[in-house]
C-alpha positions in Angstrom: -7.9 15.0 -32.5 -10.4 12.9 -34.6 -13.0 15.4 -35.9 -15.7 12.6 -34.8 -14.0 12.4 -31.3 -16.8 13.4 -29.0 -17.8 11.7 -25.7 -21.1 11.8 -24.3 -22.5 9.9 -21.0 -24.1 7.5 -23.0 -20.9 6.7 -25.4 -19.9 2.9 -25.1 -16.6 2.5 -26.0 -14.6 0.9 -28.4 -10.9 0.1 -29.1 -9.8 2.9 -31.3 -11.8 5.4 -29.0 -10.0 4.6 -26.1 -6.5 4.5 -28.1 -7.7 8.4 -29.6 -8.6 9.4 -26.1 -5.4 7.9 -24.4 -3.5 9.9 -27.0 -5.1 13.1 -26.0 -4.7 12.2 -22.1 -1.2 11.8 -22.8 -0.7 15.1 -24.3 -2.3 17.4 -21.4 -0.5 14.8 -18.9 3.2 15.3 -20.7 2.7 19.1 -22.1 0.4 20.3 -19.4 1.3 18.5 -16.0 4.8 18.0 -17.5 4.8 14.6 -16.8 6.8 13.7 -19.9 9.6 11.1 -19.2 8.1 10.5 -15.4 5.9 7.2 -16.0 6.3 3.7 -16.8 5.0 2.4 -19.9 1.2 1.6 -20.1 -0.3 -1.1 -20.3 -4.2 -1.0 -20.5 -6.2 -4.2 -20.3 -9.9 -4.5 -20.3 -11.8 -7.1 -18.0 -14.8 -8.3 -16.4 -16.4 -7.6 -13.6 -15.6 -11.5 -12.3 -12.0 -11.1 -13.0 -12.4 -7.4 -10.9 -13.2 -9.6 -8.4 -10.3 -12.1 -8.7 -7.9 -9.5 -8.9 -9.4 -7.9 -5.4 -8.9 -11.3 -3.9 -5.1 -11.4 -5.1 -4.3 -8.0 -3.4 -4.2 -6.7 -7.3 -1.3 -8.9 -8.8 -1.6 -10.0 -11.8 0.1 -13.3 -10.4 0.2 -14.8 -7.3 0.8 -18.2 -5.5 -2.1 -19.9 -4.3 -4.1 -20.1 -1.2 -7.8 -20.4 0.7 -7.3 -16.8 1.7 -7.7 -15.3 -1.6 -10.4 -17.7 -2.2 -12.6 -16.3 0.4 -11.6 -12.7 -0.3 -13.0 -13.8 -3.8 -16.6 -15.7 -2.8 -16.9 -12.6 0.0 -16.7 -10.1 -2.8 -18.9 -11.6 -5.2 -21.4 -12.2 -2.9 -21.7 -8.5 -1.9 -21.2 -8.1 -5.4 -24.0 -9.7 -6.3 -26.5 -8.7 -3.7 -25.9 -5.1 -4.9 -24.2 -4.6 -1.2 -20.9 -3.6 -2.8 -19.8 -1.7 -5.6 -16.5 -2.4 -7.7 -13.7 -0.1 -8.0 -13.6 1.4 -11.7 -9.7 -0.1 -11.8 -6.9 -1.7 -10.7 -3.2 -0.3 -11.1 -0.2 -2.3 -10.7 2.8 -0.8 -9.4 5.2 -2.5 -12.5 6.9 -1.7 -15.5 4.8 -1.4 -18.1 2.4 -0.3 -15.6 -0.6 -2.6 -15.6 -3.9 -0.7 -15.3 -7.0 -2.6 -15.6 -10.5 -1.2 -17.0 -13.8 -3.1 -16.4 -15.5 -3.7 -19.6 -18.6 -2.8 -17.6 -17.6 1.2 -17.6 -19.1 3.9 -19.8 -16.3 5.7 -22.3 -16.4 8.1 -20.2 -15.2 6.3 -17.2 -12.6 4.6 -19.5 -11.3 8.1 -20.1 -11.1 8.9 -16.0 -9.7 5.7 -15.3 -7.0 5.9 -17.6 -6.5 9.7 -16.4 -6.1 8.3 -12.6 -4.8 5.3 -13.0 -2.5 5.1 -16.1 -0.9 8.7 -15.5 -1.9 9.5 -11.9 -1.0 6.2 -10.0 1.7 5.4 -12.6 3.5 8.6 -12.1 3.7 8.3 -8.0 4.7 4.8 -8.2 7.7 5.9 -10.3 8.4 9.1 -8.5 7.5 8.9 -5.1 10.4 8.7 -2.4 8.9 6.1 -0.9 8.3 3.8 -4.2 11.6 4.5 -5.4 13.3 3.4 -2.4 11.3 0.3 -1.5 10.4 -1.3 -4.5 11.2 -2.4 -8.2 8.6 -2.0 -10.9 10.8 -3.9 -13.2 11.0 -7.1 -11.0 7.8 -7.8 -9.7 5.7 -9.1 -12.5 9.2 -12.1 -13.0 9.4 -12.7 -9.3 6.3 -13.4 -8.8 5.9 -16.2 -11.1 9.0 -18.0 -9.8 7.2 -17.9 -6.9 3.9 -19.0 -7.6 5.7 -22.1 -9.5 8.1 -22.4 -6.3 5.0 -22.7 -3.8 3.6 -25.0 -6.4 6.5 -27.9 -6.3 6.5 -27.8 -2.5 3.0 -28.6 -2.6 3.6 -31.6 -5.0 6.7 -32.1 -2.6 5.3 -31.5 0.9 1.3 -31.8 0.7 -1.1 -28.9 0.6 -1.3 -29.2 4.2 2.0 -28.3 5.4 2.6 -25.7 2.8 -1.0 -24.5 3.4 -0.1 -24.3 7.6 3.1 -22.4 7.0 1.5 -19.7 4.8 -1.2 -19.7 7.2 1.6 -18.8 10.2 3.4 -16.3 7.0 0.3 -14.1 6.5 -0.3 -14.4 10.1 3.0 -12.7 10.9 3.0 -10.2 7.9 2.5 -6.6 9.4 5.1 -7.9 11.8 7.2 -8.3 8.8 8.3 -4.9 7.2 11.9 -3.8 6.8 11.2 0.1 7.8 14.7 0.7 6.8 17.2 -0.4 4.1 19.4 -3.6 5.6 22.8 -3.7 3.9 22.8 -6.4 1.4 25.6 -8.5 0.0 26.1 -8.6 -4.0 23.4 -11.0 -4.8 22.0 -12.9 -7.6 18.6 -11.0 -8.3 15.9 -12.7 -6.9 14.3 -14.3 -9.8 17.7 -16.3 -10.8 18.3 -16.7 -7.4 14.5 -18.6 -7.0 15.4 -20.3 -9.9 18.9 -21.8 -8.9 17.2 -22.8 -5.7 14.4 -24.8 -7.7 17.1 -26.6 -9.4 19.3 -27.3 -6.2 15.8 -29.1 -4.8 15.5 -31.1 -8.1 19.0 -32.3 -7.6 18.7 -32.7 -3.7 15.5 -33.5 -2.8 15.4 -31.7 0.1 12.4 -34.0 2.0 16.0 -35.2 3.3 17.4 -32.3 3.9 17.0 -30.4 7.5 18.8 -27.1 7.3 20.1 -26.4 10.8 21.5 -23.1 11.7 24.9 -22.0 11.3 25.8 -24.8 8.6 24.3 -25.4 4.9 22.1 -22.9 5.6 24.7 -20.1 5.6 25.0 -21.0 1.6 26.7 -17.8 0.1 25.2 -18.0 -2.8 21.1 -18.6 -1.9 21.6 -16.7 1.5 22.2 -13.4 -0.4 21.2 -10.8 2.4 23.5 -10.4 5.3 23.2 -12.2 8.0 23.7 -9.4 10.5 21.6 -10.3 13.2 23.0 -11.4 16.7 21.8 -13.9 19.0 20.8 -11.1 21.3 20.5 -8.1 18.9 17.1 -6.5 18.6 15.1 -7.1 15.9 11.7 -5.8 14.9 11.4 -7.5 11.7 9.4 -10.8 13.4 9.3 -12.4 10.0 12.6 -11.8 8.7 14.8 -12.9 11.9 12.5 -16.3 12.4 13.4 -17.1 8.4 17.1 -16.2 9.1 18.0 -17.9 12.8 14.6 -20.6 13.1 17.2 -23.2 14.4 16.0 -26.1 12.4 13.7 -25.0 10.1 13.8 -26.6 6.4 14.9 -24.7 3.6 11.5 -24.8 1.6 9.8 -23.0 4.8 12.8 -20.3 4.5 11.9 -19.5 0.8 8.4 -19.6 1.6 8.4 -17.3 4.8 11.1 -15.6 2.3 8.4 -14.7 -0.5 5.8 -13.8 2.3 8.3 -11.0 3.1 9.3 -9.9 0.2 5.1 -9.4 -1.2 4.5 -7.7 1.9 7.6 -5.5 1.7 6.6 -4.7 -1.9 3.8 -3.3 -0.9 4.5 -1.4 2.5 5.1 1.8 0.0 1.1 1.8 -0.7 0.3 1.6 3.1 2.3 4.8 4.2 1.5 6.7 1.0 -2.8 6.2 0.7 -3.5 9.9 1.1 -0.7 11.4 -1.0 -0.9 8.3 -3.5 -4.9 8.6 -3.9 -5.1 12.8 -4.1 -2.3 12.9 -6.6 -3.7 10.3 -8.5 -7.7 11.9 -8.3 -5.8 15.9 -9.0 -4.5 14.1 -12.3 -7.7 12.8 -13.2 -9.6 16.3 -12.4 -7.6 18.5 -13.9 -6.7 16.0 -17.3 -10.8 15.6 -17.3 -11.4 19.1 -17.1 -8.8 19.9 -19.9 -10.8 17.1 -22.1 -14.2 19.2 -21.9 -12.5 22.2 -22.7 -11.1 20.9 -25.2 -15.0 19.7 -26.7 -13.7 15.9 -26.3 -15.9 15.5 -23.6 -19.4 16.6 -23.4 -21.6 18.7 -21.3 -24.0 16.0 -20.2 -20.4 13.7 -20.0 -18.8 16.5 -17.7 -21.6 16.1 -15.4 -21.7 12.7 -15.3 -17.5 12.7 -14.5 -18.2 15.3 -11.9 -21.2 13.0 -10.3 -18.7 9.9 -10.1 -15.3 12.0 -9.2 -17.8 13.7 -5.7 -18.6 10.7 -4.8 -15.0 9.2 -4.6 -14.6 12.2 -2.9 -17.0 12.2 -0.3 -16.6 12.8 3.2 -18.7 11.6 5.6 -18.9 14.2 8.6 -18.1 12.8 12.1 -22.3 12.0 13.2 -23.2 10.5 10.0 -24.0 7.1 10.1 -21.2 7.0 7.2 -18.6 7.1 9.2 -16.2 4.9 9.6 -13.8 6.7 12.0 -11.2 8.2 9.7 -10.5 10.0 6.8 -11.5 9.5 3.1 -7.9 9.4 1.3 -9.0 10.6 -1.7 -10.6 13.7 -0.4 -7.8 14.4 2.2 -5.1 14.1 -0.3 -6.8 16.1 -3.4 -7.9 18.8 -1.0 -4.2 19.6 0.2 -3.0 19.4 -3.1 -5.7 21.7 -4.8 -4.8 24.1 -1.8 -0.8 23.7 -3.0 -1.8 25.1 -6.7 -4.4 27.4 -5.8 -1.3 28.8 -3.1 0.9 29.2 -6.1 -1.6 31.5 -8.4 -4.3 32.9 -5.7 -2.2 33.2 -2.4 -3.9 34.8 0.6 -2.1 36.6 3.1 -2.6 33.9 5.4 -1.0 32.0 3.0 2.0 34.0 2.3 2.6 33.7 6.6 1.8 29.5 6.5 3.6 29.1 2.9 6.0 31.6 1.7 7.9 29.0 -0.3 5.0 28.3 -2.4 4.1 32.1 -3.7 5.1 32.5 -6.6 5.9 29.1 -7.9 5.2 26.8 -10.8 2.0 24.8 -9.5 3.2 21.8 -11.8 6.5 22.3 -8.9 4.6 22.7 -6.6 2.3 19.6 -6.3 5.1 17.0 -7.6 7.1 18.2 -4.6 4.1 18.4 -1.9 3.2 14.4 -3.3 6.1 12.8 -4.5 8.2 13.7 -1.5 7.0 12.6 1.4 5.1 9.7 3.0 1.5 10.6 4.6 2.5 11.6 7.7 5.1 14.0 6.0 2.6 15.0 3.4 0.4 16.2 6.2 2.7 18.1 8.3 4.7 19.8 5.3 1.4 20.7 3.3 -2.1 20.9 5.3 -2.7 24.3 5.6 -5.3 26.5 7.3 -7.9 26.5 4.7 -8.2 22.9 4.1 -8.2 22.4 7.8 -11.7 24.8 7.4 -13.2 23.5 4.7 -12.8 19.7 5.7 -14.1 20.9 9.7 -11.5 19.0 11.2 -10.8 19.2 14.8 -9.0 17.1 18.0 -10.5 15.5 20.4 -9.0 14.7 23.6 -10.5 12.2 26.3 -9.8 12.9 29.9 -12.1 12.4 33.2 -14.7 15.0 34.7 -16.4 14.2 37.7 -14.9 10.3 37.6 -16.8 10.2 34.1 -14.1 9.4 31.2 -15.6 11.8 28.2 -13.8 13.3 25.3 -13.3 17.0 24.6 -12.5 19.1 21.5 -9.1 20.2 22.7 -8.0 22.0 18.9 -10.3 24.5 17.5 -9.7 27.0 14.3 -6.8 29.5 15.8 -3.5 30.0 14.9 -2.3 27.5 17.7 -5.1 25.0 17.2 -4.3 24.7 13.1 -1.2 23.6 13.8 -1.9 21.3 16.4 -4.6 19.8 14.2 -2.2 19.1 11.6 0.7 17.7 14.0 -1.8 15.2 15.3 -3.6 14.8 11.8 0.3 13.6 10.5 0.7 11.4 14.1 -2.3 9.2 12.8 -0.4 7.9 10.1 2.4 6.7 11.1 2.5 3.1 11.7 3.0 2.1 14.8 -0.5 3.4 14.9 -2.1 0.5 13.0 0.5 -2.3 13.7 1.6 -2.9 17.6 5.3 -2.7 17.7 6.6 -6.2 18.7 10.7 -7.2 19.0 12.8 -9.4 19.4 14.8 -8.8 22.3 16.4 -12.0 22.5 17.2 -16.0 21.1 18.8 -18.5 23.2 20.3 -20.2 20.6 22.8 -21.9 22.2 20.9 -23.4 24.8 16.8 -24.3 24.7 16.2 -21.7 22.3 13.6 -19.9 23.3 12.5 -16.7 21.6 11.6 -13.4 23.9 9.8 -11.0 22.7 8.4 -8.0 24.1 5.5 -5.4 23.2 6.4 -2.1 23.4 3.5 0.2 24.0 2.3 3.0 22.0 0.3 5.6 23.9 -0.8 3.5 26.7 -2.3 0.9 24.4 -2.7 -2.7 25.8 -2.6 -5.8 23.5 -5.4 -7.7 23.1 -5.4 -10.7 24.3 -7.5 -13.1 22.0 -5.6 -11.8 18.7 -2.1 -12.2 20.4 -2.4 -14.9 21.4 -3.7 -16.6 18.0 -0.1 -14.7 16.7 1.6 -16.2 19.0 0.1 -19.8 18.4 1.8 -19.0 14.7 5.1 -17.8 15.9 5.6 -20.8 17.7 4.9 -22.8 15.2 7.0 -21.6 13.1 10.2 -20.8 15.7 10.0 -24.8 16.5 10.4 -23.8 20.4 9.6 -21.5 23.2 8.1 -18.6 22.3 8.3 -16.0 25.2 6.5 -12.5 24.8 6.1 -9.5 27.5 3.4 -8.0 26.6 4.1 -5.2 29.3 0.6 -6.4 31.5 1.4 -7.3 35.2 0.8 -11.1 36.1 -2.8 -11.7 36.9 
C-alpha cells in the first residue's frame, strides 16, 4: 500500500486512487474471502449521472435494441431525478465477462471504494458461482449477442417500418414473464447464437424476406436457423407462452420469429436475477462490509470515512417495520439476505446452543465455507428455507399473518409467533413468497388446433385461490392474439357470468 493512501469522507477521487484501492480490495477479497480464481475479469467504467439514467432505462445492458419503452423508463427517471424525488443507485453491474461495473462520477472515493467492493467482487462473484447463473446464463455471450440483435431489430425497421416492428415488440414485452424456460429444453448441436443471427441477416439480404411468409411445418423447420428442438406437440402442454407462439404461430414471418426470439432470450438471461434478489443482494452487501471493514483496519480508510460508509451501507439496509408509512409490503433484499448470511458466519465462530439444535452442520466450519454455500447454492426460496435461522427471524420481528372470517368480518390474524413451531413455519412461508408463481400467474397452453381453425387454448391455473384480473388479461390477451394470427381461447377458471 501507497504510504499517501488514505481515504477520508471528503476525498475526491482520481484514477490512480481508485486503481491503488482496487488493488487492496482485491487482496482481502482473494486472500481473505478466498475468492481467488471465482470472478470474472473487471471492468470498471466511470459515468454520469445522465448515462445512470440511460442505463436504468435499458434494464442495465450496455447494449440494447431500441424502443419507446426504454425511452419513458429514461424521461420518468430523470424527472424524479431531477425534482430530488428519486435517488440514483451508486452502480450498475453487468452480469458478463469481463464483468462490467459502472461507478458514477458523482460518488465520493469512498463510495468508489464500496462500489467496487459490492459490485466488482460481490455481484461478480455470485454471477459466476451461483447455481442458478451458472445454469441459466452465459457471461461470455451476452455483450456479442446483443449487438447482433440491436443491428438485427435495426434492418427490420428499415425493412418493415417502425410501426410493425414497434407493435410486435410491444406484443414481445407484453408476453415476457409468460416467457421463461424454468427448466433446461434439450437442444440440438447449434451454431451459437451470435453466428447464427448473423447467417440469418445474410439469408434476408439474399432473400428479401418482405416475400417470404414462413408457414408452419415447411421452410420454417430450417435445420440450420431452427437450432432448438422442436419438441412441442400440437396438443402438448406448454407453459413457455412466448416460446411455443415463436415455434408453431402458423403463418407468422420469419423476422417476427427472430424478434419474439431475442425477446426470449433477454428475458431468459435475466430470470437468474429475479429468483436470486435476496441471496444475490446480501452476498453482494456481506462482501462490501466485511472488505470495508478490513480497509479501516488496515488505516486505508478513515475514521470520519468509516462513518460515512457505515451511514450509506444502514441505509441500503434499512427496513421499514410493517406500520411505517415506508412500507411497501415486502422485504428489503439487502437486509434479508446480509442478515442470514452474517447469522451463517457468526454460527460458524460464536454458535449458541440453539444453534448447534437448528444448525449442526455449520459448528465448526470455515465461515468463508460457509457463506459461499448458504449463497451460491440455492435460489431465494432455497436460501430461505436452508439458512434463516431463529435469531434473524428475532432480530428482523418477522411474523405470519393469516386472514380468515370472525363474526362474518374477513380480518387477518398473526397465526406464527417466536416458538419452536412458529420459527419454522415463519421461514417455510417466508421461502413460499418467493417462488414465482407468486408474482407471475401461471398460464398454459393446453392446446393448438393446428390442423383445423387453429385456435389457441389456454387456461389459468390458479395459485392459492387467486382470480385473474380482468382488465390486465385481457390487454395480454389482445397481444397474444395478435401475435398467434387466430383464435385465442383462455379459461381463466371464473364461471360464465
Amino acid at each position: 500500500m501507497s504510504d499517501k493512501l488514505l481515504i477520508t469522507s471528503r476525498t475526491d477521487w482520481t484514477a490512480s486512487m481508485i486503481a491503488e484501492v482496487y488493488k487492496e480490495i482485491e487482496t482481502i477479497a482473494n486472500e481473505e474471502m478466498e475468492l481467488d480464481g471465482q470472478v470474472y475479469p473487471n471492468q470498471i467504467e466511470i459515468i454520469t449521472a445522465e448515462q445512470m439514467m440511460d442505463a436504468y432505462a435499458s434494464i442495465g445492458l450496455p447494449v440494447h435494441y431500441n424502443h419507446w419503452s426504454f425511452g419513458k423508463d429514461f424521461l420518468k427517471t430523470s424527472k424524479a431525478y431531477e425534482k430530488g424525488h428519486q435517488g440514483l443507485a451508486y452502480e450498475i453491474v453487468i452480469n458478463s465477462s469481463p464483468c462490467i461495473s459502472y461507478l458514477m462520477e458523482e460518488n465520493t472515493m469512498m463510495m468508489q471504494a464500496l462500489v467496487i467492493a459490492h459490485a466488482a467482487f460481490g455481484h461478480n462473484s455470485f454471477f459466476k458461482n451461483n447455481e442458478c447463473f451458472t445454469q441459466w446464463t452465459n457471461a461470455g455471450s451476452i455483450i456479442d449477442y446483443m449487438i447482433f440483435a440491436r443491428d438485427y431489430i435495426r434492418k427490420c425497421e428499415e425493412r418493415y417500418g417502425l410501426e410493425e416492428v414497434e407493435k410486435v415488440i410491444d406484443a414481445a414485452h407484453a408476453l415476457a414473464p409468460h416467457g421463461i424456460d424454468k427448466f433446461k429444453r434439450k437442444h440440438k448441436p447449434k451454431l451459437n447464437e451470435e453466428l447464427r443471427l448473423k447467417k440469418l441477416l445474410e439469408r434476408e439480404d439474399q432473400t428479401q424476406l418482405e416475400k417470404d411468409v414462413i408457414l408452419q411445418k415447411t421452410s420454417f423447420r430450417d435445420a440450420e436457423l431452427d437450432h432448438e428442438d422442436d419438441h412441442l406437440g400440437d396438443n402438448e402442454e406448454e407453459e413457455n407462452l412466448l416460446y411455443f407462439i415463436m415455434k408453431k404461430a402458423p403463418t407468422m414471418e420469419q423476422w417476427k420469429r427472430e424478434i419474439l426470439r431475442i425477446v426470449h432470450k433477454v428475458n431468459q438471461y435475466f430470470y437468474p436475477q429475479g429468483q436470486t434478489q435476496n441471496a444475490n443482494e446480501g452476498w453482494a452487501s456481506f462482501t462490501h462490509y466485511y472488505i470495508m471493514s478490513r480497509l479501516e483496519e488496515k488505516g486505508i480508510l478513515s475514521s470520519d470515512a468509516y462513518i460515512a460508509f457505515l451511514d450509506s451501507h444502514a441505509n441500503v439496509l434499512y427496513q421499514p417495520t410493517y406500520n411505517s408509512r415506508h412500507y411497501s409490503g415486502g422485504l428489503n433484499p439487502y437486509a434479508l439476505g446480509f442478515a442470514i448470511l452474517m447469522d451463517v458466519k457468526r454460527i460458524c465462530e460464536n454458535p449458541t446452543d440453539e444453534d448447534r439444535e437448528w444448525f449442526p452442520h455449520l459448528i465448526g466450519a470455515r465461515w468463508q465455507d460457509a457463506v459461499k454455500e448458504a449463497a451460491w447454492s440455492h435460489r431465494d426460496d432455497g436460501f430461505i428455507m436452508q439458512n434463516l435461522g431463529p435469531k434473524v427471524i428475532r432480530d428482523l420481528k418477522l411474523f405470519s399473518v393469516r386472514v380468515g372470517e370472525t363474526d362474518g368480518e374477513r380480518k387477518a390474524f398473526v397465526s406464527e409467533i417466536h416458538d419452536e413451531i412458529g420459527y419454522k413455519q415463519i421461514r417455510r412461508n417466508l421461502a413460499q413468497s418467493y417462488e414465482r408463481i407468486n408474482r407471475v400467474p401461471q398460464i398454459k397452453v393446453i392446446s393448438a388446433d393446428l390442423d383445423g381453425d387453429r385456435t389457441l387454448y389456454l387456461e389459468y391455473e390458479s395459485f392459492m385461490g387467486r382470480s385473474l384480473d380482468r382488465e390486465s388479461a385481457e390487454a395480454v390477451a389482445d397481444y397474444i392474439d395478435y401475435l398467434w394470427g387466430y383464435p385465442v381461447v383462455l379459461d381463466d377458471g371464473e364461471p360464465e357470468s
